[in-house]
MOPAC internal coordinates of N, CA, C and O (Angstrom, degrees):
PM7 1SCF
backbone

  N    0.0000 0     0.00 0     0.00 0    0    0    0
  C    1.4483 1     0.00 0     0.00 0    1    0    0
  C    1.5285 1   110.22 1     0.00 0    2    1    0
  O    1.2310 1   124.36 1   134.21 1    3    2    1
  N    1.2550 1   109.24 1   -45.79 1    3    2    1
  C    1.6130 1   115.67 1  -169.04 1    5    3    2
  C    1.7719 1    97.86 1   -76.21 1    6    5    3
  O    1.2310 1   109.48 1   158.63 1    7    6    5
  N    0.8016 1   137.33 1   -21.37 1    7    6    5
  C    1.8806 1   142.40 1   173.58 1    9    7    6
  C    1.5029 1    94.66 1   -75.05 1   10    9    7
  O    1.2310 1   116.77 1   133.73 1   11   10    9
  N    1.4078 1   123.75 1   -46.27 1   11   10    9
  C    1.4135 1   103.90 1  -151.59 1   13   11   10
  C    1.6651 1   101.40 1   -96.99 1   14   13   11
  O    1.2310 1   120.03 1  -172.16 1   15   14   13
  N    1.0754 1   117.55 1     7.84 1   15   14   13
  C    1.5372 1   119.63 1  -173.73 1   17   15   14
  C    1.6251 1    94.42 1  -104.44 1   18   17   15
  O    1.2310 1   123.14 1   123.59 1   19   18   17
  N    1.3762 1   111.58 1   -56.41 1   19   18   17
  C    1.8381 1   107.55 1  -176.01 1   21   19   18
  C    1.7838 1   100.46 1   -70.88 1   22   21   19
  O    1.2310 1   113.71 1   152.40 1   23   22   21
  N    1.1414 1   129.50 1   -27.60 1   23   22   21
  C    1.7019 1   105.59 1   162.10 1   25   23   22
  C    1.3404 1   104.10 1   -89.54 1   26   25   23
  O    1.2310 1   111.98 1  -150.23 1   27   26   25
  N    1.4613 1   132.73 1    29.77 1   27   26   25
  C    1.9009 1    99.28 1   163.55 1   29   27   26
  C    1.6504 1    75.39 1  -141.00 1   30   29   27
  O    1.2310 1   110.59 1  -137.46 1   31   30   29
  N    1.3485 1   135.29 1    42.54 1   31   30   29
  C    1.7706 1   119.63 1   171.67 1   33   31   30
  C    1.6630 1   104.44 1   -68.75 1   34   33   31
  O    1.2310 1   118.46 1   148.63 1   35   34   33
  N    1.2713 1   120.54 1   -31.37 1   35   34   33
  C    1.7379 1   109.11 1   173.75 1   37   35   34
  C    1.1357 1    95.77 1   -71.66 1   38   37   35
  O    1.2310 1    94.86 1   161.55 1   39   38   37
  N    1.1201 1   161.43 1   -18.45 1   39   38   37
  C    1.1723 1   137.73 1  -172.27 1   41   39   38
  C    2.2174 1   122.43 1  -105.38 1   42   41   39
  O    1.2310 1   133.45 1  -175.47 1   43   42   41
  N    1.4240 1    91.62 1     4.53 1   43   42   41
  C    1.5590 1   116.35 1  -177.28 1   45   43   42
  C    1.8314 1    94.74 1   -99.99 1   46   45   43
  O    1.2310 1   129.44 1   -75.56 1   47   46   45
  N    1.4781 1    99.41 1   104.44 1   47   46   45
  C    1.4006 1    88.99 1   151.63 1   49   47   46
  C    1.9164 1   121.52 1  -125.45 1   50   49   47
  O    1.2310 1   119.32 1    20.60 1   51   50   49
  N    1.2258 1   118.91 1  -159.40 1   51   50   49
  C    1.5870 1   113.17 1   179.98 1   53   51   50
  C    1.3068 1    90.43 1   -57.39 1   54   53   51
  O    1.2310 1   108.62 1   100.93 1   55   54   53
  N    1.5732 1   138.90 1   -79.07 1   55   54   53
  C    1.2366 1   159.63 1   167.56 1   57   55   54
  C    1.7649 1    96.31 1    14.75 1   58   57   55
  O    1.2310 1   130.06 1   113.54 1   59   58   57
  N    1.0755 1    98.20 1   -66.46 1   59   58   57
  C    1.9772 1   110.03 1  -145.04 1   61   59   58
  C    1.7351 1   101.68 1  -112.97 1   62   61   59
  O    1.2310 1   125.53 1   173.30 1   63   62   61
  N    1.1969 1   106.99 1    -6.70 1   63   62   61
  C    1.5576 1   112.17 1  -179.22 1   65   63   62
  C    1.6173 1   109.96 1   -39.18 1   66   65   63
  O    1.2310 1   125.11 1   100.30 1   67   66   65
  N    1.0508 1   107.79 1   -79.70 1   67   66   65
  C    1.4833 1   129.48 1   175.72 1   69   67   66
  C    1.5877 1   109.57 1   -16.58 1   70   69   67
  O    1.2310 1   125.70 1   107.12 1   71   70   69
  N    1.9188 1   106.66 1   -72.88 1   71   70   69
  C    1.3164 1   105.08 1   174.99 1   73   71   70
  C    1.6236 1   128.42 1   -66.41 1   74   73   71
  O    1.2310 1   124.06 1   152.75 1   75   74   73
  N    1.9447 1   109.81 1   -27.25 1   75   74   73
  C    1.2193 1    96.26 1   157.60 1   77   75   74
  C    1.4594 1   145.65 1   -49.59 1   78   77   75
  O    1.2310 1   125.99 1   140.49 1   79   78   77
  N    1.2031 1   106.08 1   -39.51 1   79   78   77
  C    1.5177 1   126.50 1   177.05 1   81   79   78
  C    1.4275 1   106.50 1   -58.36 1   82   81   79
  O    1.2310 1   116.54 1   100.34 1   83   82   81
  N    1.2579 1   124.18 1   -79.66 1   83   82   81
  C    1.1805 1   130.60 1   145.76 1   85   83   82
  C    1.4579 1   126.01 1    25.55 1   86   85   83
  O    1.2310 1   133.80 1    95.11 1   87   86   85
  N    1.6707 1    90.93 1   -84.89 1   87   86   85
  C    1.3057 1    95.04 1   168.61 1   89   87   86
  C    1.6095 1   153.73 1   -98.95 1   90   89   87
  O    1.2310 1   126.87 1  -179.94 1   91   90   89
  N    1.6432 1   104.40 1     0.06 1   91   90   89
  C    1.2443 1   131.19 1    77.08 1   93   91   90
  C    1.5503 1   119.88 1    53.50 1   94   93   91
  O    1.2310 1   129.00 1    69.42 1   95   94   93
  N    1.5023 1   100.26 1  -110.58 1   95   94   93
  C    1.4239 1   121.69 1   160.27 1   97   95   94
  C    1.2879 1   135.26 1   -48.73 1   98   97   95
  O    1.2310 1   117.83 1   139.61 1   99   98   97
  N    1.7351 1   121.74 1   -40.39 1   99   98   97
  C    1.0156 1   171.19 1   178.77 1  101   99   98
  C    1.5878 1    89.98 1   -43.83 1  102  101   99
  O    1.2310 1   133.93 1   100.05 1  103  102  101
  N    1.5009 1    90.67 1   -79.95 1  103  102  101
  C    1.6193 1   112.66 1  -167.16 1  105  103  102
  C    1.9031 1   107.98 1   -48.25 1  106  105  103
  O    1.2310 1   129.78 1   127.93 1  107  106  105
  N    1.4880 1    98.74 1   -52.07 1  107  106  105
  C    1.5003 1   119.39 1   176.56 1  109  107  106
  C    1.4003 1    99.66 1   -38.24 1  110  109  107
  O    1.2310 1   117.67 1   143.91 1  111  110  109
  N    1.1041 1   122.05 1   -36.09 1  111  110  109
  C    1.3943 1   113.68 1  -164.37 1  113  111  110
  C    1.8314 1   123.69 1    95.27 1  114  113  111
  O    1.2310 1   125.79 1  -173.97 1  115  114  113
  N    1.5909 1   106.47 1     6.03 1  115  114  113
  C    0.9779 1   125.57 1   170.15 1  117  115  114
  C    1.8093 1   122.81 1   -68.79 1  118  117  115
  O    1.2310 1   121.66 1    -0.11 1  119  118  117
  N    1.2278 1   114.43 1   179.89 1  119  118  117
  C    1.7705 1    90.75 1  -163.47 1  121  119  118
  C    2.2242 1    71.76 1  -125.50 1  122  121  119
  O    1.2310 1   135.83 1   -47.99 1  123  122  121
  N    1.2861 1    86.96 1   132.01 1  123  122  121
  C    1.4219 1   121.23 1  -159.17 1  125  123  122
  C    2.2596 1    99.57 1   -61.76 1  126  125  123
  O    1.2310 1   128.64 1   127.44 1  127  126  125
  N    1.3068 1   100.97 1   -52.56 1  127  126  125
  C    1.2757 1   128.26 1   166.45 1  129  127  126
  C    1.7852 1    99.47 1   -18.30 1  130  129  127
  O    1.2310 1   138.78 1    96.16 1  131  130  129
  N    1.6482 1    81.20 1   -83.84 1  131  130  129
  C    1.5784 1   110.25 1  -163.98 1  133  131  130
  C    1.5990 1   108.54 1   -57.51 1  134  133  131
  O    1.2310 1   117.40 1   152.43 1  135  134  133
  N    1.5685 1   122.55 1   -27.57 1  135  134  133
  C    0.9772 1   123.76 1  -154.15 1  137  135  134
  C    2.1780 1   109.59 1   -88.74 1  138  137  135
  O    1.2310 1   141.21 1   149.54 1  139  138  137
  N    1.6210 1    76.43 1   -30.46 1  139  138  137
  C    1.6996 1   105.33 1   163.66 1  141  139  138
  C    1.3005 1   119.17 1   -52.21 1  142  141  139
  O    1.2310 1   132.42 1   104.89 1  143  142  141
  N    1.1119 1    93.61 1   -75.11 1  143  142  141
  C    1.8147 1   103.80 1   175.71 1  145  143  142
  C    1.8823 1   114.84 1   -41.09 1  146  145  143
  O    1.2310 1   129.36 1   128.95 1  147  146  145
  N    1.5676 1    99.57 1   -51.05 1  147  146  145
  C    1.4027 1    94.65 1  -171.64 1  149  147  146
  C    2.2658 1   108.16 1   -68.28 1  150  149  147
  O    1.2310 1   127.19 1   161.54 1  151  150  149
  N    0.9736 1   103.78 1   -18.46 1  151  150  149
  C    1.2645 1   112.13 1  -168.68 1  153  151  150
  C    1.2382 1   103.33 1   -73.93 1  154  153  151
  O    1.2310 1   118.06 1   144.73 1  155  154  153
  N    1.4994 1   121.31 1   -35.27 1  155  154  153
  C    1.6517 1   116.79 1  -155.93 1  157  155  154
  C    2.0041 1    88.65 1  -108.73 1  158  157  155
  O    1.2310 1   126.15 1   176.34 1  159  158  157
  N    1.3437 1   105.79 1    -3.66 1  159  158  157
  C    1.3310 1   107.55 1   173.12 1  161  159  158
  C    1.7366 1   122.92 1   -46.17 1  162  161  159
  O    1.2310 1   120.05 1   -51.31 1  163  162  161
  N    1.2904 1   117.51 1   128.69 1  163  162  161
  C    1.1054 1   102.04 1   177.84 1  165  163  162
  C    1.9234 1   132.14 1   -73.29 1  166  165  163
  O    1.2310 1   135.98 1   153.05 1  167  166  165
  N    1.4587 1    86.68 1   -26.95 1  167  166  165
  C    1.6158 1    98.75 1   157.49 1  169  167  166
  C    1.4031 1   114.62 1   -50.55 1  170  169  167
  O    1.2310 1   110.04 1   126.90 1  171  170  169
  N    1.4289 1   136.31 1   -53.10 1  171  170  169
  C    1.2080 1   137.72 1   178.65 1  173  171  170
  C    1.5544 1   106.03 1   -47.67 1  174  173  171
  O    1.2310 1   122.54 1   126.73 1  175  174  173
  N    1.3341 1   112.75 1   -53.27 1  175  174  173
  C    1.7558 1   122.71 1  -163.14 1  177  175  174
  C    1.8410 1    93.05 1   -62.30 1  178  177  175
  O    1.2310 1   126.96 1   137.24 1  179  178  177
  N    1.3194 1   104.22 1   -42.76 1  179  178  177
  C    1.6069 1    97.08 1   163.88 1  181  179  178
  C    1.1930 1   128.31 1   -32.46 1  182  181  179
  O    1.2310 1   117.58 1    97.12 1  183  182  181
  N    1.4492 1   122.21 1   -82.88 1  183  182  181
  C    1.0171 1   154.01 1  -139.83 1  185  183  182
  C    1.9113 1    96.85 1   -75.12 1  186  185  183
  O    1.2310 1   123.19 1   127.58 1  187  186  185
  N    1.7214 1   111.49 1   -52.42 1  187  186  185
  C    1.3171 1   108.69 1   163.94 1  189  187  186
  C    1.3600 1   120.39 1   -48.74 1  190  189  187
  O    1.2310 1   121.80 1   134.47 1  191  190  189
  N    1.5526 1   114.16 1   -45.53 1  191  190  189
  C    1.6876 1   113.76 1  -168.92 1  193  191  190
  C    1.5581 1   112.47 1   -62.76 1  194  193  191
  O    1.2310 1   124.98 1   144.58 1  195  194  193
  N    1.6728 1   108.04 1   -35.42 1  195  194  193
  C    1.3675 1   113.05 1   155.91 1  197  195  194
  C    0.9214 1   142.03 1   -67.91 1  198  197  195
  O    1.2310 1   117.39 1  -179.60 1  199  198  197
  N    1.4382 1   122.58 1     0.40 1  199  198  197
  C    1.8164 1   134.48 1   169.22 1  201  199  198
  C    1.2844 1   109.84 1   -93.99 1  202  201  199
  O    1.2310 1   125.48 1   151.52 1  203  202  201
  N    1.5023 1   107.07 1   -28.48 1  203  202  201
  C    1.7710 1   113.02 1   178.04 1  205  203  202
  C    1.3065 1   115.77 1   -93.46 1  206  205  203
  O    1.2310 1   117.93 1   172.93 1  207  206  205
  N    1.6180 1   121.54 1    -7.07 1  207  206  205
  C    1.3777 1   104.56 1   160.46 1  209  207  206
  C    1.4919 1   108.30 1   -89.58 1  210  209  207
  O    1.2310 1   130.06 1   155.06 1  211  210  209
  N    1.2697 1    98.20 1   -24.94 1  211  210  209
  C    1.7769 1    88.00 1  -168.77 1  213  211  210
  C    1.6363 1   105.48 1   -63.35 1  214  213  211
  O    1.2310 1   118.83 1   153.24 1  215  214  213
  N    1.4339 1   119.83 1   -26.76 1  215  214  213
  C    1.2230 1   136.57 1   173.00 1  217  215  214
  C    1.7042 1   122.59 1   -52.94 1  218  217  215
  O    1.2310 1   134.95 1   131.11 1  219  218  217
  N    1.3333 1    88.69 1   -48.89 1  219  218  217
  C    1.8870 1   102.60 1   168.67 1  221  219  218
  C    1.4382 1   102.40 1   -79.68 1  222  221  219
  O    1.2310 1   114.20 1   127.67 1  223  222  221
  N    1.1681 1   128.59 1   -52.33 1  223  222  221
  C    1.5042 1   118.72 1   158.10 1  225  223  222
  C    1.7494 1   142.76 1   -24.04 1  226  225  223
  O    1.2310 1   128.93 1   143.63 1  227  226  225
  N    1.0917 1   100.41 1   -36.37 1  227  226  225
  C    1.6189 1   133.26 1   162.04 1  229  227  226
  C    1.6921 1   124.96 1   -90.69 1  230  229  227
  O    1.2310 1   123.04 1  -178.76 1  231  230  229
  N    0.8600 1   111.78 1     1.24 1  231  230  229
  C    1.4927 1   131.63 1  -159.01 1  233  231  230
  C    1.3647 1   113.19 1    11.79 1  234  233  231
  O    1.2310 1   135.76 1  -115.50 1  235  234  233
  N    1.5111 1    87.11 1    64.50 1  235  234  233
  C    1.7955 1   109.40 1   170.78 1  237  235  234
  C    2.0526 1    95.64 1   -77.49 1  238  237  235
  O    1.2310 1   125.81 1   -41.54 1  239  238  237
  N    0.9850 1   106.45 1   138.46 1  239  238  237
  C    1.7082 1    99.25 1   176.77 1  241  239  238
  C    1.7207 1    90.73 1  -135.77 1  242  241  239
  O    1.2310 1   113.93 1  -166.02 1  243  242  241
  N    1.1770 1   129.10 1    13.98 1  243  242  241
  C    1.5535 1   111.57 1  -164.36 1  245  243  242
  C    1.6360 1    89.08 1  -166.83 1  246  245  243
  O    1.2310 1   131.82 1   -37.65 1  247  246  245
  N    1.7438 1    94.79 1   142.35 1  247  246  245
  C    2.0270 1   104.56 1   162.16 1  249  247  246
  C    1.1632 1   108.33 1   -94.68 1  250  249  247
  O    1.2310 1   121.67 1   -18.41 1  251  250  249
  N    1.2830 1   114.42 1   161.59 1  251  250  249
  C    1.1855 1   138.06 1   -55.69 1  253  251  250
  C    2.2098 1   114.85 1   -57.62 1  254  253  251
  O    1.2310 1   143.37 1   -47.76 1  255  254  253
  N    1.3778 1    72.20 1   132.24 1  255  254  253
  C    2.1034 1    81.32 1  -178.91 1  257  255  254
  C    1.7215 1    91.14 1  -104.63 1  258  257  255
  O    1.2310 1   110.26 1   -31.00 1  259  258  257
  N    0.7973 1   135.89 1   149.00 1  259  258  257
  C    1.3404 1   136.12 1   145.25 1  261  259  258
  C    1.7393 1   117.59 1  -129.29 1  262  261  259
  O    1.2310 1   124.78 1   -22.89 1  263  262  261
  N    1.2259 1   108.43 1   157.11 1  263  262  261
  C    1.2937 1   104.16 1  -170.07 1  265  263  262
  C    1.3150 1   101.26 1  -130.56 1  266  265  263
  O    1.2310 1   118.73 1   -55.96 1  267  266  265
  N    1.5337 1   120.03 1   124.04 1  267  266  265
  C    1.4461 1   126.99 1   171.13 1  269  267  266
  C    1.2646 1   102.81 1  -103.09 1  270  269  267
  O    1.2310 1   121.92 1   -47.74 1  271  270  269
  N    1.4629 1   113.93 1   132.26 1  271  270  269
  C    1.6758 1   128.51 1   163.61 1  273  271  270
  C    1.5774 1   101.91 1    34.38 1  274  273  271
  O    1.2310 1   121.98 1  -132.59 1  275  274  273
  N    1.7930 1   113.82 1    47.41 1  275  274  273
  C    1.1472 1   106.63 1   179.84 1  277  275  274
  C    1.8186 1   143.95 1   126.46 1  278  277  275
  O    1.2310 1   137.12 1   116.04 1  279  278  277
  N    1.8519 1    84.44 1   -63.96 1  279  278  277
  C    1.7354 1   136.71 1  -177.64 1  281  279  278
  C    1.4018 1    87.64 1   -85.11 1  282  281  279
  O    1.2310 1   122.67 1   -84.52 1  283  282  281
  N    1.4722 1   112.50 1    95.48 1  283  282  281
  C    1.6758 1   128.66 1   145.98 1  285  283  282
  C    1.4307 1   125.28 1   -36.63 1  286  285  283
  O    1.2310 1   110.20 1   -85.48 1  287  286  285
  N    1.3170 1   136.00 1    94.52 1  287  286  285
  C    1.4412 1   139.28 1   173.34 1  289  287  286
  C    1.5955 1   108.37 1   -82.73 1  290  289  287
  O    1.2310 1   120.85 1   -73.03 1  291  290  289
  N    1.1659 1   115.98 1   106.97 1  291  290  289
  C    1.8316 1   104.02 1  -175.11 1  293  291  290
  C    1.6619 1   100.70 1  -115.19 1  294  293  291
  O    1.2310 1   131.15 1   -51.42 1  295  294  293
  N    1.3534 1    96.09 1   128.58 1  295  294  293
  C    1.7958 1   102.77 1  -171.06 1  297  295  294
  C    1.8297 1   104.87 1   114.25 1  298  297  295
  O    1.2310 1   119.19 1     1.03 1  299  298  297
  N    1.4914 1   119.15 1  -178.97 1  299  298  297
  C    1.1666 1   119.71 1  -152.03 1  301  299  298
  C    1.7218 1    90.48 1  -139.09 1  302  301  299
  O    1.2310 1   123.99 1  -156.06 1  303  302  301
  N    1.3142 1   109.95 1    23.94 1  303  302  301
  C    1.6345 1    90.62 1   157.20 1  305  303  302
  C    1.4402 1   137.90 1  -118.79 1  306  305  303
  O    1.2310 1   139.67 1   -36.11 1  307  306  305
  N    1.5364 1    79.46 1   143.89 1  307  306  305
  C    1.8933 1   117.28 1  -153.62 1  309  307  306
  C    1.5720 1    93.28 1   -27.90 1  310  309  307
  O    1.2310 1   120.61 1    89.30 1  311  310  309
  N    1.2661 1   116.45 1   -90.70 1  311  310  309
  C    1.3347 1   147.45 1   166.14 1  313  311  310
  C    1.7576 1   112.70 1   -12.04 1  314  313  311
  O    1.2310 1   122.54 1   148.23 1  315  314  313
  N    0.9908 1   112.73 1   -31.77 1  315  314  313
  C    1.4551 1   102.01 1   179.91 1  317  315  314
  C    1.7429 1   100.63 1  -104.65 1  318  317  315
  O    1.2310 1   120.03 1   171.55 1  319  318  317
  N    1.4025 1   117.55 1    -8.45 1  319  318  317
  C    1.5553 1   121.97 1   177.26 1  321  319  318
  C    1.6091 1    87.74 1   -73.67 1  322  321  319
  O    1.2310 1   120.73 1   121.21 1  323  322  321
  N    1.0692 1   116.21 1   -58.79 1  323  322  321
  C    1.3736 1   102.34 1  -154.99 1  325  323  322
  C    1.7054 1   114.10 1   -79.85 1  326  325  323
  O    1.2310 1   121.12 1   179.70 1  327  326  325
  N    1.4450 1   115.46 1    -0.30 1  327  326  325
  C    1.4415 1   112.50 1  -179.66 1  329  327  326
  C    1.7406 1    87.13 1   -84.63 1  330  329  327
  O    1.2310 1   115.85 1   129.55 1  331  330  329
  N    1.0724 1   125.49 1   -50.45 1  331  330  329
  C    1.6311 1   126.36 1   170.02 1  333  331  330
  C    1.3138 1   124.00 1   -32.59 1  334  333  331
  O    1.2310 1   117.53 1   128.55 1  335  334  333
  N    1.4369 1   122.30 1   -51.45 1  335  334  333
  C    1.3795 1   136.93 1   158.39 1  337  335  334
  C    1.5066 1   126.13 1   -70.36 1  338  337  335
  O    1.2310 1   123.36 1   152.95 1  339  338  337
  N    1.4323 1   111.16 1   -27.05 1  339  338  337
  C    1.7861 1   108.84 1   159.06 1  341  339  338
  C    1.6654 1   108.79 1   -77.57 1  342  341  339
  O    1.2310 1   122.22 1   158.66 1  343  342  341
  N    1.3943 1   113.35 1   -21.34 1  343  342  341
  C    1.5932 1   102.44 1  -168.38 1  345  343  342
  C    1.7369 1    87.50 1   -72.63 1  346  345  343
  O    1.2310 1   128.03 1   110.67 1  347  346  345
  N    1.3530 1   102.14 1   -69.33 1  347  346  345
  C    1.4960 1   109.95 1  -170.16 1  349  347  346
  C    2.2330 1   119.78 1   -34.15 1  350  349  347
  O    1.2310 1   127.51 1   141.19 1  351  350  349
  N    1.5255 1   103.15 1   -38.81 1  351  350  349
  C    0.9280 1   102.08 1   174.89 1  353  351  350
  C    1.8568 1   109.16 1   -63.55 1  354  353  351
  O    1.2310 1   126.08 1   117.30 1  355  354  353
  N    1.0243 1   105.91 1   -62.70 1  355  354  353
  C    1.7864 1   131.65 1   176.88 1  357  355  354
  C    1.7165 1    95.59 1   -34.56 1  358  357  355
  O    1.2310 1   111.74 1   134.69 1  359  358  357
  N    1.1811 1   133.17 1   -45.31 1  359  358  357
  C    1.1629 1   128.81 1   166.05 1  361  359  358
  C    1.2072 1   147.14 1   -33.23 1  362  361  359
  O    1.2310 1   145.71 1   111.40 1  363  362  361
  N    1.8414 1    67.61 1   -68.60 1  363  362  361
  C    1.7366 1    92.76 1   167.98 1  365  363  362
  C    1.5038 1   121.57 1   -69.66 1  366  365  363
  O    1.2310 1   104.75 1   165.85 1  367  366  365
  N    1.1117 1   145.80 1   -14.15 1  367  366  365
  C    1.2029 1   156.53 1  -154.05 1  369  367  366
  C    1.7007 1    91.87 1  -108.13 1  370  369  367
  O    1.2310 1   113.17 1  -162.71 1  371  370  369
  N    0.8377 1   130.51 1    17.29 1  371  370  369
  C    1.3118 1   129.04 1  -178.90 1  373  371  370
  C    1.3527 1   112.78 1  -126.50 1  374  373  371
  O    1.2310 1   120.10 1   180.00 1  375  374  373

């Protein structure tokens, strides 16, 4: 699910969300029914509103943020994760 949503996000809008997901799920091999229910669940709408404050809380403003030992990485490149994680290791070893 999480592969097929970050390679088709241009193609997810408010409009088509619903049926993307959907199908989506579908594909996953998930049972479409069940997958409905939990989506339009209001527990779910929870649980998001609580990931996005904790998110504005952190002053995450962008995906992917990651945080090493602290040090906010915002964006998805490889190469600067891992100079972050050799510094941090290299540290520690001291």
């Amino acid at each position: 699910m999480h592969d097929a949503i970050f390679e088709s996000q241009d193609l997810i809008s408010p409009e088509n969300v619903w049926d993307k997901l959907v199908g989506f799920a579908t594909e996953a091999g998930l049972n479409a029914d069940t997958f409905k229910g939990c989506l339009a669940s209001p527990d779910t709408q929870k649980a998001v509103d609580a990931s996005h404050a904790e998110g504005v809380a952190l002053g995450i403003t962008s995906t992917p943020t990651v945080y090493i030992n602290g040090r906010p990485l915002v964006g998805g490149d490889v190469s600067t994760l891992s100079q972050y994680i050799d510094f941090e290791l290299a540290s520690a070893a001291k």
